[in-house]
C-alpha positions in Angstrom: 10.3 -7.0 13.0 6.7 -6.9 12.3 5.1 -3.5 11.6 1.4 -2.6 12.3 -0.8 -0.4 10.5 -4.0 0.8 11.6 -6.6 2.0 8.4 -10.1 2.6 7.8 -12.1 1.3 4.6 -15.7 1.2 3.2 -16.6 -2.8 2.5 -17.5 -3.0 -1.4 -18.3 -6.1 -3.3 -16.5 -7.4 -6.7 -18.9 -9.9 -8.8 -17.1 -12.3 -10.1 -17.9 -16.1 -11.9 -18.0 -18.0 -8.7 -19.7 -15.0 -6.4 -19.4 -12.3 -5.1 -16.0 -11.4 -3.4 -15.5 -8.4 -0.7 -13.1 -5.8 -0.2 -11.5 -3.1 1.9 -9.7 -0.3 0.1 -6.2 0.6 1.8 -6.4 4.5 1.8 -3.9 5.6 -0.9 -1.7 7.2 1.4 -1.2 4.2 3.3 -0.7 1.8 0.5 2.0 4.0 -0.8 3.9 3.6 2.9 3.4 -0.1 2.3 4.5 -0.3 -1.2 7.9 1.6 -0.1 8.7 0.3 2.9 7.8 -3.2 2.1 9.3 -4.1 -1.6 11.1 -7.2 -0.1 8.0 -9.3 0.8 6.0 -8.8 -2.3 4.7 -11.6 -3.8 3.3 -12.8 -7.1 1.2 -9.6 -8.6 2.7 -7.7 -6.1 1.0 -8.8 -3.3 1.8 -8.6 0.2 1.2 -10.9 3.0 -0.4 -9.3 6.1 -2.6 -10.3 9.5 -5.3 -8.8 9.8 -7.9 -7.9 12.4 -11.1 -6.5 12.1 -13.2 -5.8 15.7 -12.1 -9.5 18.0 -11.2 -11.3 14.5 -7.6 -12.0 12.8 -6.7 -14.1 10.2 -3.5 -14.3 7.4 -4.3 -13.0 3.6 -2.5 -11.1 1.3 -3.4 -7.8 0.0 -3.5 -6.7 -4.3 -2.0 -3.6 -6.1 -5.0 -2.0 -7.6 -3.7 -0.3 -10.5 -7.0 2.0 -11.1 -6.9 3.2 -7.5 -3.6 3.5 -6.7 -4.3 1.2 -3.7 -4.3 -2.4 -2.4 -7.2 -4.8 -1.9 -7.9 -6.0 1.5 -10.2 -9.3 0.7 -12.4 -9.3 3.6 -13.2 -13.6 4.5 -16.5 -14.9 4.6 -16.1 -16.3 8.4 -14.6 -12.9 9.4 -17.6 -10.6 7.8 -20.2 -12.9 9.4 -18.3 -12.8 12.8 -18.1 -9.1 12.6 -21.2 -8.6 10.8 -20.1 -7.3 8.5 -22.1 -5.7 4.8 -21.3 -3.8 1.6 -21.4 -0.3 2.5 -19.8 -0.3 6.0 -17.2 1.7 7.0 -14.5 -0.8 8.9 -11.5 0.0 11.0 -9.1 -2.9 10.4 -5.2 -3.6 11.4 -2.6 -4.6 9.1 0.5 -6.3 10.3 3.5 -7.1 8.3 
């Protein structure tokens, strides 16, 4: 059975060679609950596949252990940042579901 999670992050950008790629932190607490409860549908590095939805938008990714924060990465798509209007700096609520 699917389980939904309801978080809050600030949108930061990553450089890296091919652009610039943006993220979500899950709040520590939270990635924690996920790490436990979830341990049988991590994937490679730990990943974890979720849905998510930001504001009206959804769409599948997989979120990253982050080792220096002690959270995972929510990569936010390009198509859902535009739809949402979306910018480095903004505080998001967003929807997880496993």
């Amino acid at each position: 059975m699917a389980q939904v999670y309801k978080a809050k992050g600030k949108v930061w950008l990553w450089p890296g060679e091919q652009g610039v790629w943006h993220f979500a932190h899950v709040d520590k607490k939270l990635s924690e609950e996920i790490k436990e409860k979830h341990t049988r549908v991590r994937r490679g590095f730990g990943s974890v596949r979720v849905k998510v939805t930001i504001g009206k938008t959804s769409w599948k990714t997989s979120i990253f252990p982050d080792k220096r924060s002690g959270t995972y990465l929510l990569p936010l798509k390009a198509a859902a940042r535009r739809a949402e209007g979306l910018a480095e700096g903004d505080t998001i609520a967003f929807t997880l579901t496993i």
